[in-house]
ZAMITOR-685971 format. One line per 5 residues: for each residue x, y, z of C-alpha. Coordinates in pm, whole numbers. Example, Ala and Ser with C-alpha at 12.3 -4.5 7.8 and 13.67 -1.06 7.14 Angstrom:
BEGIN
1230/-450/780  1367/-106/714
// end
This chain:
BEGIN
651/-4523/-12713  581/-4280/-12952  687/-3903/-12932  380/-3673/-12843  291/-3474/-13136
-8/-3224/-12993  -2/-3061/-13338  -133/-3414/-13505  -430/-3462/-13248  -739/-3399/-13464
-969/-3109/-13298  -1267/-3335/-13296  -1193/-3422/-12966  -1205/-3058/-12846  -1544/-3044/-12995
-1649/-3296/-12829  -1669/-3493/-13120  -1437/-3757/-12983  -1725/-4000/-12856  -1615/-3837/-12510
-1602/-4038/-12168  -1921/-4216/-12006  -2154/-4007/-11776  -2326/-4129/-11535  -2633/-3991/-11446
-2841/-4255/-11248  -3156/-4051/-11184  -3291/-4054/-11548  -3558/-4324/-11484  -3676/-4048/-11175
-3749/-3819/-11514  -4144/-3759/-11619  -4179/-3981/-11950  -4261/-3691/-12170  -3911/-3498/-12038
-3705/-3856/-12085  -3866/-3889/-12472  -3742/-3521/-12516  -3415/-3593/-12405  -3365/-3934/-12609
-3488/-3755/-12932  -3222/-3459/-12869  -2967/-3738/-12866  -3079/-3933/-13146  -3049/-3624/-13399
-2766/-3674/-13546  -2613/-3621/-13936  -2487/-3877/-14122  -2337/-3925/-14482  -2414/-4280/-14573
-2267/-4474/-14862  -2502/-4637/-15031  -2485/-4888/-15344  -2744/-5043/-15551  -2678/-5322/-15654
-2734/-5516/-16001  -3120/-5686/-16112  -3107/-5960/-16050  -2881/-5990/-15671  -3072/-6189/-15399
-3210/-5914/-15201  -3150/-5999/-14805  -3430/-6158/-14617  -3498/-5929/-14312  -3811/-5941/-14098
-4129/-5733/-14255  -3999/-5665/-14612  -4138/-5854/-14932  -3823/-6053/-15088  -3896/-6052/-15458
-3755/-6307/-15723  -3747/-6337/-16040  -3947/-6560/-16057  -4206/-6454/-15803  -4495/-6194/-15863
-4533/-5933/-16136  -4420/-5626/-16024  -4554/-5404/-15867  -4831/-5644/-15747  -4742/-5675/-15379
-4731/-5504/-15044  -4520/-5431/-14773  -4577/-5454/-14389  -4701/-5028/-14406  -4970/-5186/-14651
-4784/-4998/-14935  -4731/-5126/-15300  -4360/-5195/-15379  -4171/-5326/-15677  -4087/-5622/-15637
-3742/-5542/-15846  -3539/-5793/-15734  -3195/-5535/-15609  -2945/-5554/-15317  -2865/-5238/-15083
-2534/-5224/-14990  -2433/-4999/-14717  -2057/-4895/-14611  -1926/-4746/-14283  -1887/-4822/-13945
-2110/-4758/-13662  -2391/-4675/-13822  -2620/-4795/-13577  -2737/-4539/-13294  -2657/-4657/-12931
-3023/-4604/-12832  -3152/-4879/-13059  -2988/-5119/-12758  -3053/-4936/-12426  -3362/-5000/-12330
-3712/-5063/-12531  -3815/-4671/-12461  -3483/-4590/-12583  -3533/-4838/-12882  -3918/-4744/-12937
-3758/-4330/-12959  -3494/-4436/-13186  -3688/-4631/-13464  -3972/-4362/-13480  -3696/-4098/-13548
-3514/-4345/-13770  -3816/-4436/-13959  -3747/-4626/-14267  -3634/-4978/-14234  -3442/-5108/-14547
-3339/-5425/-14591  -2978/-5391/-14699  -2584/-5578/-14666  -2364/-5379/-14452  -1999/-5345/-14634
-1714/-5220/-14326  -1457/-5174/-14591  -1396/-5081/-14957  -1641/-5123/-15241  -1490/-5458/-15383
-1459/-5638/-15027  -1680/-5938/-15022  -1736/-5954/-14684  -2116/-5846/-14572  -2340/-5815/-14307
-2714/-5895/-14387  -2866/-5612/-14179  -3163/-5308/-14188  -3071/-4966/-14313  -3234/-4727/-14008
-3285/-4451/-14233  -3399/-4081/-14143  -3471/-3836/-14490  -3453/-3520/-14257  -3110/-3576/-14113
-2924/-3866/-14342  -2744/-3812/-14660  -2763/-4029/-14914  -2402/-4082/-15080  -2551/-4290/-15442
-2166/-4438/-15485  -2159/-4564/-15845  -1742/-4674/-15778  -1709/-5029/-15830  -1805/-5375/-15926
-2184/-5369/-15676  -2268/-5066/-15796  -2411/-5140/-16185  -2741/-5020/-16183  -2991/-4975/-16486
-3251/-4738/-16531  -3541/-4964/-16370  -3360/-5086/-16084  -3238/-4721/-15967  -3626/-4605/-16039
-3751/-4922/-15827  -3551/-4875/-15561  -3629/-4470/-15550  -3993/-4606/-15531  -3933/-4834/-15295
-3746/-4608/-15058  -4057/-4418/-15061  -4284/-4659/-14984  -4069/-4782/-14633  -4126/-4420/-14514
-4412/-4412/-14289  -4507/-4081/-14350  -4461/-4099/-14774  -4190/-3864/-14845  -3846/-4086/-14908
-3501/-3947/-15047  -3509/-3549/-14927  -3086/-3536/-14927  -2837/-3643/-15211  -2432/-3652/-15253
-2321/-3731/-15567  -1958/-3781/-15706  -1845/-3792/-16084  -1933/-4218/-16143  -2320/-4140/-16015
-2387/-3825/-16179  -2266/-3956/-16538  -2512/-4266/-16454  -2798/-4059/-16320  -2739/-3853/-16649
-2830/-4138/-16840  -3195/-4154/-16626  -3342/-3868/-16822  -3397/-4127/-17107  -3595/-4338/-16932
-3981/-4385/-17131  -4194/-4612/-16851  -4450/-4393/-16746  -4444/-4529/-16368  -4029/-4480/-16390
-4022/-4107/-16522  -4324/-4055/-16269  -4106/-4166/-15986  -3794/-3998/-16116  -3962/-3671/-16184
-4089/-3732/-15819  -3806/-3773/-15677  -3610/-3479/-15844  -3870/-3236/-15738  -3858/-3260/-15368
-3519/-3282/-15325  -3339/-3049/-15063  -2995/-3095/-15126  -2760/-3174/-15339  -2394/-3211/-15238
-2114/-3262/-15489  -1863/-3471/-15391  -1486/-3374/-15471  -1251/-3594/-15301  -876/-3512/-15423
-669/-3817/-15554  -368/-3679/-15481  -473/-3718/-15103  -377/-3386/-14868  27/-3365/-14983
108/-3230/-15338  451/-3380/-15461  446/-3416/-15814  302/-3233/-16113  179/-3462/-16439
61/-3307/-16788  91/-2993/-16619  -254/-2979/-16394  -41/-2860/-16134  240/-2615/-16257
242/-2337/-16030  142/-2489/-15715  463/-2659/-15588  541/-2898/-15359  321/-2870/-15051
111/-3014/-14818  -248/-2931/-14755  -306/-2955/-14331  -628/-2740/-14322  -794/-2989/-14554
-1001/-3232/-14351  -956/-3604/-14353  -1287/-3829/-14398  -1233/-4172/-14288  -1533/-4466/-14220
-1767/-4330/-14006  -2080/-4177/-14133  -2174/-3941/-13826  -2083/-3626/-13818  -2150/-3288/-13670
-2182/-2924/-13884  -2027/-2666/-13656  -2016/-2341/-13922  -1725/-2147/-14076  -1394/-2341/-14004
-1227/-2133/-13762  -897/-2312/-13808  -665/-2046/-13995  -647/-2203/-14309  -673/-1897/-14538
-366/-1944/-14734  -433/-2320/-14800  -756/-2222/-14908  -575/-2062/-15206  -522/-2397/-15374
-721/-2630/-15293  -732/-2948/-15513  -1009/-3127/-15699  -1093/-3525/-15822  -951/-3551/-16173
-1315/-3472/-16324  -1462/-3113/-16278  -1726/-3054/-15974  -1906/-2770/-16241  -1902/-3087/-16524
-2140/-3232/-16277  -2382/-2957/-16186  -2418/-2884/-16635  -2495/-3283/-16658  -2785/-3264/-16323
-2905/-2982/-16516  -2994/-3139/-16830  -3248/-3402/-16684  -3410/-3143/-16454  -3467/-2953/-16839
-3538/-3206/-17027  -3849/-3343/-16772  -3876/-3000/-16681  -3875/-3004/-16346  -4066/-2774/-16152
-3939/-2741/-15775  -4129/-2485/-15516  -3781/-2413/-15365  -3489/-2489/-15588  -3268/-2821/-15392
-2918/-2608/-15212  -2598/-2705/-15390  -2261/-2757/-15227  -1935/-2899/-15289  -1759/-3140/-15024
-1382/-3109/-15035  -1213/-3368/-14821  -916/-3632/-14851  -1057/-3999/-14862  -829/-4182/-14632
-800/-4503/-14746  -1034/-4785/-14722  -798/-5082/-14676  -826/-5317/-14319  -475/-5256/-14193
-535/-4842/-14278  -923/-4804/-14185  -996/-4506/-13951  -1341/-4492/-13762  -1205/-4409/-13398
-958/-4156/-13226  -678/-4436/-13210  -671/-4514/-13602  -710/-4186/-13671  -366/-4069/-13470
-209/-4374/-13623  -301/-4236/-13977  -204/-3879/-13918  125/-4010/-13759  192/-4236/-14089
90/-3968/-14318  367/-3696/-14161  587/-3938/-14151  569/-3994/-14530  517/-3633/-14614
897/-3609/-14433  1005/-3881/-14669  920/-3725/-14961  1102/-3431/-14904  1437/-3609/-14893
1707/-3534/-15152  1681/-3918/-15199  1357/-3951/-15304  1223/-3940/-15681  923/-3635/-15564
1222/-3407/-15491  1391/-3452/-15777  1083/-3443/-16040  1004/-3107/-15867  1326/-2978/-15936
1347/-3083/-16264  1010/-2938/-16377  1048/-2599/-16198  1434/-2569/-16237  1443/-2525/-15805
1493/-2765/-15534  1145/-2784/-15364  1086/-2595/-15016  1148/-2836/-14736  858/-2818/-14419
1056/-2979/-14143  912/-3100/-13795  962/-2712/-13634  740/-2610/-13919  475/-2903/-13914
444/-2868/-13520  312/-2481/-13578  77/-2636/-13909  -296/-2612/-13889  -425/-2862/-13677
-585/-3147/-13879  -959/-3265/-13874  -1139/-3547/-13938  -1458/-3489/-14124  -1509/-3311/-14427
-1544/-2908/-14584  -1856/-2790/-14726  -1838/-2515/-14912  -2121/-2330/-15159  -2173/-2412/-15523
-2039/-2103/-15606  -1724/-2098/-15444  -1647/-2311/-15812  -1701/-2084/-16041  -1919/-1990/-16332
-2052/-2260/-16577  -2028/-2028/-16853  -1683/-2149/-16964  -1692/-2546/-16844  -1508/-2767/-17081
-1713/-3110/-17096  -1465/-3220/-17335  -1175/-3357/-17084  -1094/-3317/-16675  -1106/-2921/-16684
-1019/-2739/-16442  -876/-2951/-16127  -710/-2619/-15861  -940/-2331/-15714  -909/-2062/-15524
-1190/-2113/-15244  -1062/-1827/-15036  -1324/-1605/-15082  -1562/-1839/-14981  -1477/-1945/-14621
-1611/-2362/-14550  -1854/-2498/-14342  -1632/-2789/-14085  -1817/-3090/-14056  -1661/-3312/-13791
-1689/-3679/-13817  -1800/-3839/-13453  -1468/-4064/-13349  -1520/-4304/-13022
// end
């Protein structure tokens, strides 16, 4: 049996963000209808970071009860209907979906559970869910249960299914609009390096019903969150080309871990004490700023008019890895993982290993060793993800756009927001 390690349990459990035990409470039907819709709409509103991928023109779109399935060789497009009496496309695209559960428990409880849940979760998309990486093969044809209020939509442009062009993103942005009931589509975006470089690109675009849905779509959007996962993962062992002279050999415990599950909960300012790791906290090898100078230049150039300008933040978190054997969506992988990734973090400091010695060469020291008395009093980890203000970056006056930039901040004046992913 494994030793107990209380300073790897992940604190989503003592927010109850653990999934928690079953309650049984077996005088609910006794409840007036109008108090049991209240309560099923309380549980149903819930965040969620989806990863979503469109895929290339001409992909067989999945054939799912109450959507139009174009084809290339079918109708002209934008010449049919959907089942809300809407036009649509007819682009001829596959939605791919990744994470696991997305699904809400009340879709399968009862039909007035069912009935609650689809209202709230109003759009219906058909779409292929993916449980792993991008470049697994293995899909589920399914519907996307979407809700613009709550969901955020995580445009990943990593990978082989995610080549888009111009018309097929515009379609789809169209489309997406037309499966909401109530006509008002995409509200939340996260973007990462890949999708803002290929959004950049959409600015071009000369269709008049394209720009018209584009400039649509940029205008009402609420949010924008800029995604800045860290390569290096949470630990810090080696320093290349110099992007990390001066930070050491270290390992980051305050930073959150995200693994495959898109729910999650937003409980505030972090009150872990994670000051001093805040200090250095490590970005993707492009610069978050490079992305908000290239979303500026289409908003200018089809100048953009929003009534209330979309928030910006910047998501810090360490992607855990997306392989089968290493996948965390519950509270058992997710103690495995942080077990494995101590244990390594121990490795590395050995006088054996090639880390210590490349740190010693390069700084002209033997690196500081953090053995198991100083990991058990180490900020307890979570699994979810920081949010922290756009401005917490930086100014853009002095971005480079010419290379990676600037990859280590200083966040500390600029305490995060914890969101905790929901583990079962």
């Amino acid at each position: 049996m494994a030793p107990w390690r209380p300073h790897l349990e992940a604190i989503n459990q003592s927010y109850n963000c653990g999934g928690g035990g079953d309650v049984v409470f077996d005088q609910f039907s006794m409840l007036s209808a109008e108090l049991r819709l209240l309560i099923w709409h309380c549980a149903l509103e819930e965040f969620r970071l989806l990863e979503v991928m469109v895929e290339g023109e001409w992909a067989p779109l999945p054939e799912v009860e109450g959507a139009v399935s174009p084809s290339r060789d079918g109708p002209p497009l934008y010449s049919t209907t959907n089942a809300l009496n809407k036009l649509v496309s007819g682009r001829n695209y596959t939605v791919n979906v990744q994470g696991f559960p997305l699904y809400s428990k009340l879709l399968r409880v009862n039909r007035e559970s069912r009935q609650a849940a689809l209202e709230f979760y109003r759009l219906h998309i058909p779409c292929y869910f993916r449980r792993t990486d991008a470049y697994s093969k293995r899909a589920v044809r399914a519907t996307l249960y979407f809700n613009p209020e709550y969901d955020i939509w995580h445009l990943d442009a990593d990978g082989p299914a995610a080549h888009f062009t111009e018309h097929v993103f515009v379609d789809f942005l169209y489309d997406f609009k037309a499966y909401d009931p109530r006509g008002i589509g995409l509200l939340n975006l996260a973007l990462a390096s890949d999708a803002m470089i290929q959004l950049h690109s959409l600015a071009n675009i000369s269709e008049p019903r394209g720009k018209a849905t584009l400039v649509d779509f940029l205008s009402q959007l609420r949010e924008i969150i800029w995604i800045a996962h860290p390569h290096a993962g949470r630990s810090i062992v080696e320093m290349w080309d110099g992007a990390f002279v001066g930070i050491g050999f270290r390992f980051n415990h305050s930073m959150p871990g995200m693994g495959i599950t898109p729910r999650f909960s937003l409980l505030g300012r972090d009150l872990r004490p994670i000051g001093p790791e805040l200090k250095c906290v490590v970005t993707t090898c492009s610069n978050s700023r490079q992305m908000r100078i290239l979303w500026r230049d289409p908003l200018e150039r089809l100048e953009i008019r929003q009534a209330q300008p979309a928030r910006e933040r910047v998501l810090f978190a360490y992607r855990m890895p997306r392989y089968e054997e290493l996948l965390v969506d519950d509270i058992k992988t997710a103690d495995d993982f942080l077990g494995r990734e101590e244990e390594s973090w121990l490795r590395s400091q050995e006088r054996t290993g090639c880390h210590y010695h490349r740190v010693e060469y390069l700084t002209g020291k033997p690196p500081p060793i953090e053995g198991p008395e100083e990991l058990a009093k180490a900020v307890r980890p979570a699994l979810g993800f920081w949010l922290f203000p756009v401005e917490a970056l930086g100014s853009l006056e002095s971005v480079d756009m010419s290379g990676s930039g600037k990859r280590v901040f200083d966040m500390s004046d600029h305490w995060s927001e914890l969101a905790l992913s929901t583990l079962y």
